[in-house]
C-alpha positions in Angstrom: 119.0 104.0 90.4 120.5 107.3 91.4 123.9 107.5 93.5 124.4 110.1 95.6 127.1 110.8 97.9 127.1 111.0 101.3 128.2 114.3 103.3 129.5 115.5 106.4 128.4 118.6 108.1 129.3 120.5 111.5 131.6 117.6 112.4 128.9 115.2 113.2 126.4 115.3 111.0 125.8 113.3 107.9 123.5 114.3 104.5 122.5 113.9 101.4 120.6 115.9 99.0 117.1 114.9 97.8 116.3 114.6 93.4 114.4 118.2 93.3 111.8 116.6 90.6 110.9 114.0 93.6 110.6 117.0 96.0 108.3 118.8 93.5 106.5 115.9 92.9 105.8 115.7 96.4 104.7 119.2 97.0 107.6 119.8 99.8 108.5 123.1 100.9 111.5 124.1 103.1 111.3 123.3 106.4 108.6 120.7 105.8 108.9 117.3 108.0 109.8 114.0 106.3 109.6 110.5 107.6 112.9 108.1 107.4 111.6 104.2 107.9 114.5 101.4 108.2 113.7 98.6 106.8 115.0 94.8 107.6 116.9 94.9 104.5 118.4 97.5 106.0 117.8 100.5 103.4 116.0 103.8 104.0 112.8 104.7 102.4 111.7 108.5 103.0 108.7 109.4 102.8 106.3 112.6 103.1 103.6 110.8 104.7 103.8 111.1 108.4 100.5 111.6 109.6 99.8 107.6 109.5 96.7 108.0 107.4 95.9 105.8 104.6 96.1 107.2 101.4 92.3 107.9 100.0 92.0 106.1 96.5 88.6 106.5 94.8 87.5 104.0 92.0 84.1 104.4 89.9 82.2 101.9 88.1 79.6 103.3 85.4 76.4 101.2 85.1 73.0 100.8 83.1 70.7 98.6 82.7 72.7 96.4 80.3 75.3 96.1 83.1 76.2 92.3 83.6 75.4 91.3 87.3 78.7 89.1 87.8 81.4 91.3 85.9 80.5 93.9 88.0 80.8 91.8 91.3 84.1 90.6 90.3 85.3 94.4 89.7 84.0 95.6 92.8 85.8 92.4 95.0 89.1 93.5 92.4 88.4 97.4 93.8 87.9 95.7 97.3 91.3 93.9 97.0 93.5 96.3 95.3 93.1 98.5 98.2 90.7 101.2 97.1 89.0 103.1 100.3 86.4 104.6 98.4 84.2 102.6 95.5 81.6 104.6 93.5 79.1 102.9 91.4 76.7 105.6 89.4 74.6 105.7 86.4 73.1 108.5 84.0 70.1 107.6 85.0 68.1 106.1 87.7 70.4 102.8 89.4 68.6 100.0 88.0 67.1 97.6 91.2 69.6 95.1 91.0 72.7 96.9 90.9 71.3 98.3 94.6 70.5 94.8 95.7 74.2 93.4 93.6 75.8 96.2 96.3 73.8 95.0 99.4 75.2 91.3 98.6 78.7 92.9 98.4 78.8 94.6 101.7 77.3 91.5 103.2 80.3 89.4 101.4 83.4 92.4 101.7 84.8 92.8 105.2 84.8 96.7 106.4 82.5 97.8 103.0 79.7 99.8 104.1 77.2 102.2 101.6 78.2 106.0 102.8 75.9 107.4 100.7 73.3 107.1 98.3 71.3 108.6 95.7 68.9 108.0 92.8 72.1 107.6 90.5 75.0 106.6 92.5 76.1 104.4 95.7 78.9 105.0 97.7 81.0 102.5 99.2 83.8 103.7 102.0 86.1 100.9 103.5 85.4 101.7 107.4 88.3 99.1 108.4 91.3 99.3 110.5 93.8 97.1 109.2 95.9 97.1 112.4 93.0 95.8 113.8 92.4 92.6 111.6 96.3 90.9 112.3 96.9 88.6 109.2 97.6 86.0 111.4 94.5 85.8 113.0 92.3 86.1 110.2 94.7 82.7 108.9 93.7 81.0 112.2 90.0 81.3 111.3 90.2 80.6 107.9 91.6 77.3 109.4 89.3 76.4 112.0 86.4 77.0 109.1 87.9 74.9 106.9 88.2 72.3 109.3 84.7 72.6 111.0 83.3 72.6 107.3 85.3 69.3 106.1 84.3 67.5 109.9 80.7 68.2 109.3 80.8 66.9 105.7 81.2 64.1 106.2 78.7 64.2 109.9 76.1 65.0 107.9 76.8 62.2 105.1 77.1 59.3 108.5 73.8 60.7 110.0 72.2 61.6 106.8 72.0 65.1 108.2 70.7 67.2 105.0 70.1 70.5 107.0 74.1 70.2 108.1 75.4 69.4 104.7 73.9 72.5 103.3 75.1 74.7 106.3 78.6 73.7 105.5 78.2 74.8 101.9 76.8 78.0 103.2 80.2 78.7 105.4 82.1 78.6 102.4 81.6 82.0 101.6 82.9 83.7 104.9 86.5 81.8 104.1 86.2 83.6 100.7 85.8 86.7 102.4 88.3 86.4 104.6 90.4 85.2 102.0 89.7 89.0 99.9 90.5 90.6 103.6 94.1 89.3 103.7 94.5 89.9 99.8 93.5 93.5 100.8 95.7 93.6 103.4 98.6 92.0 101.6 98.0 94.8 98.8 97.9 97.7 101.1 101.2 97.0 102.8 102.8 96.9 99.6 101.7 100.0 98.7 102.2 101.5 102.3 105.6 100.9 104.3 104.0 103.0 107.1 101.4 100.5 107.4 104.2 98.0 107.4 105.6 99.2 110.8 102.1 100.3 112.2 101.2 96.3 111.9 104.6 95.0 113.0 104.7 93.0 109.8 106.7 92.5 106.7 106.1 92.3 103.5 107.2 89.3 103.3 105.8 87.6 105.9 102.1 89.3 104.5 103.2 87.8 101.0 103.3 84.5 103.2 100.0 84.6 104.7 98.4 85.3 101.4 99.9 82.4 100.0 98.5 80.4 102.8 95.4 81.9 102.5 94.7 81.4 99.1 95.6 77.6 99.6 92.7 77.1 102.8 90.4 79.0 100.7 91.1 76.2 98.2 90.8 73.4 101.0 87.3 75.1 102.0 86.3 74.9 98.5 87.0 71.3 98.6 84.9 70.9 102.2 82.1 72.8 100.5 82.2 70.1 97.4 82.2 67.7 100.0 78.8 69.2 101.6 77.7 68.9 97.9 78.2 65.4 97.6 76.8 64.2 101.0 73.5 66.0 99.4 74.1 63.6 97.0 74.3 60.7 99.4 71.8 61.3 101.8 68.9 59.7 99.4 71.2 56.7 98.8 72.2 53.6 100.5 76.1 53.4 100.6 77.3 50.5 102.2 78.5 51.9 105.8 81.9 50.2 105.7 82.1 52.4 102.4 81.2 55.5 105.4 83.5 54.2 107.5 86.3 54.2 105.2 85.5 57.9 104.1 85.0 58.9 107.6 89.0 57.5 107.5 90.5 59.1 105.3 88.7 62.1 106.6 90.6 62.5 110.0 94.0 61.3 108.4 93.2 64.7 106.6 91.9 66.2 109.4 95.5 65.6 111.3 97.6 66.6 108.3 95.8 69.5 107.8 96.5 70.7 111.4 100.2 69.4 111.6 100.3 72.3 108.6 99.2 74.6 110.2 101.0 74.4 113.2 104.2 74.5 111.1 102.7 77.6 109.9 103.1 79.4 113.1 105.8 77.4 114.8 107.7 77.6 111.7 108.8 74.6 112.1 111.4 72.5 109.0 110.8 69.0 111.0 107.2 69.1 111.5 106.6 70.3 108.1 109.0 67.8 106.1 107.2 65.0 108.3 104.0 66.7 107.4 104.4 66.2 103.8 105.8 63.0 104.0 101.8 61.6 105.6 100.2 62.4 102.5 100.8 59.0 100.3 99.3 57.8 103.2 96.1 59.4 102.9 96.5 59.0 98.9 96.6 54.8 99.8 93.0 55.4 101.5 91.7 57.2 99.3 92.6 55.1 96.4 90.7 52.5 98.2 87.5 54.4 98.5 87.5 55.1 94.6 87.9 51.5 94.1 85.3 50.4 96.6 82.7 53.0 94.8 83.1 51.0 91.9 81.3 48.2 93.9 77.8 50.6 94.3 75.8 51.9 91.6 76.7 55.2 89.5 74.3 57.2 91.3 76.3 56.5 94.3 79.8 56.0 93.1 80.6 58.9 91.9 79.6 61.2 94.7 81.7 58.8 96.6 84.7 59.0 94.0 84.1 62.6 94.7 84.2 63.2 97.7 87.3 60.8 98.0 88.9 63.5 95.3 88.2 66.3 97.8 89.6 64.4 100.7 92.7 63.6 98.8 93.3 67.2 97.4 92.7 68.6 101.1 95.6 66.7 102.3 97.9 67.5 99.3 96.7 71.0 99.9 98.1 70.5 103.3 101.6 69.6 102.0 101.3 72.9 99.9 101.2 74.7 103.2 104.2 73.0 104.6 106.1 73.7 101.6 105.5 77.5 101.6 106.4 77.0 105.1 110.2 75.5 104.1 110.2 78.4 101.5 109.8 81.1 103.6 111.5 79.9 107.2 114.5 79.4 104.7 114.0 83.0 103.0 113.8 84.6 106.4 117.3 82.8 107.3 118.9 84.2 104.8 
């Protein structure tokens, strides 16, 4: 860290002098404009950035036809997450037809990603999203009521042998991912931008939260999704239906912890989220139950059961996660 003292000037005015390499760095000439942001630590950050545009970062992927389909996925959702407004994917030759169709799937999958431009040799993706207009908070709301409409239907479709709705809840597993890589984005970008910080009325801490919380209901939809998978299972069966009933349960004891978390989450709220945690070995008694009661039917139907009983039970301890990055932070924000 550099010190540097402060001085007094005219009687009423108080400076300090700038590090000349910064100055160079930043290409700023005399009488150029700076921006001063205070932040809720208290300290200054200056910055020569005052338009209020995002900065443009540009990230290439070369590609051939020896290219493998899923690494390059997972380094274009890394370029999508790390903040990068501009994605380039090109090859020496002709794009091969399944990188074209690999990019369509990403666009459909990536929030804001849209092909710009497009030749025999390259595609060009430009991130056409406001982030002031997606608030983290929101996005965390819908995550939730996804989750939740996928784990209620999951076990709907297993009580009225509903195949069509089982596979419907696996399908809305992947717009929680996606909105799971929106608030990753989003929480990467304000880090890198302060100005975005103020533009959003939002912390870096309290983005640092969300994505915590997101990452743990993208976890719980996972689990929902596993459950769709297993009523698949079931639906061909004949579980006993006070087996159902017992799953059906555990399911809304889940259910309620799983909203009680949630509205700690935006309440902020010590009590409700201490008590919150505190109705999980609850919901670990029933489901303990369940996996003993599946032990009663035949493999092909005791261990989707036992599964599904697993999912249940990590949904609610999930829950308690929630709450307890609650505490964490509502304690944090005291200090």
């Amino acid at each position: 860290m550099e010190i540097r003292k402060i001085q007094l000037t005219g009687g009423s005015s108080y400076i300090v002098s700038l590090p000349k390499e910064w100055i160079k760095a930043a290409n700023i000439q005399k009488n150029d404009p700076v921006g001063l942001l205070v932040q809720p630590d208290g300290s200054l950050v200056i910055t020569p950035k005052i338009e209020g545009e995002p900065a443009q970062r540009i990230k290439e992927f070369a590609v051939d036809a020896g290219t493998d389909r899923v690494s390059l996925l997972r380094c274009l959702i890394g370029a999508y997450i790390a903040g990068y407004t501009t994605i380039r994917i090109c090859s020496r030759g002709r794009l091969p037809p399944f990188i074209r169709k690999l990019v369509r799937e990403f666009t459909q999958m990536a929030v804001g990603q849209e092909v710009v431009h497009e030749t025999e040799d390259s595609i060009t993706l430009k991130d056409l999203l406001n982030p002031v207009e997606m608030p983290l908070g929101n996005t965390i709301k819908r995550m939730s009521v996804l989750a939740r409409g996928m784990q209620e239907d999951a076990v709907a479709a297993l009580s009225r042998r509903d195949r069509s709705l089982a596979e419907d809840v696996i399908t809305r597993d992947n717009e929680v991912d996606r909105l799971h890589w929106l608030i990753a984005r989003q929480n990467h970008l304000l880090l890198k931008d302060l100005g975005l910080s103020r533009r959003m009325n939002l912390s870096a801490g309290t983005a640092a939260h969300y994505y915590l919380i997101s990452r743990i209901l993208e976890r719980i939809a996972d689990h929902a999704a596993r459950m769709g998978w297993n009523a698949l299972a079931l639906i061909d069966t004949d579980p006993a239906s006070d087996t159902v009933a017992m799953i059906d349960a555990a399911n809304a004891s889940a259910l309620f912890i799983s909203a009680k978390s949630m509205e700690s989450v935006f309440e902020g709220n010590l009590r409700k989220a201490n008590e919150t945690i505190k109705l999980v070995q609850g919901l670990d008694e029933q489901c303990k139950e369940i996996s003993a009661r599946a032990l009663q039917h035949e493999a092909v139907v005791a261990i989707p059961i036992g599964h599904m009983s697993d999912s249940i039970r990590r949904i609610g301890e999930y829950s308690a996660d929630i709450c307890e990055n609650v505490i964490n932070y509502v304690i944090g924000e005291e200090a």
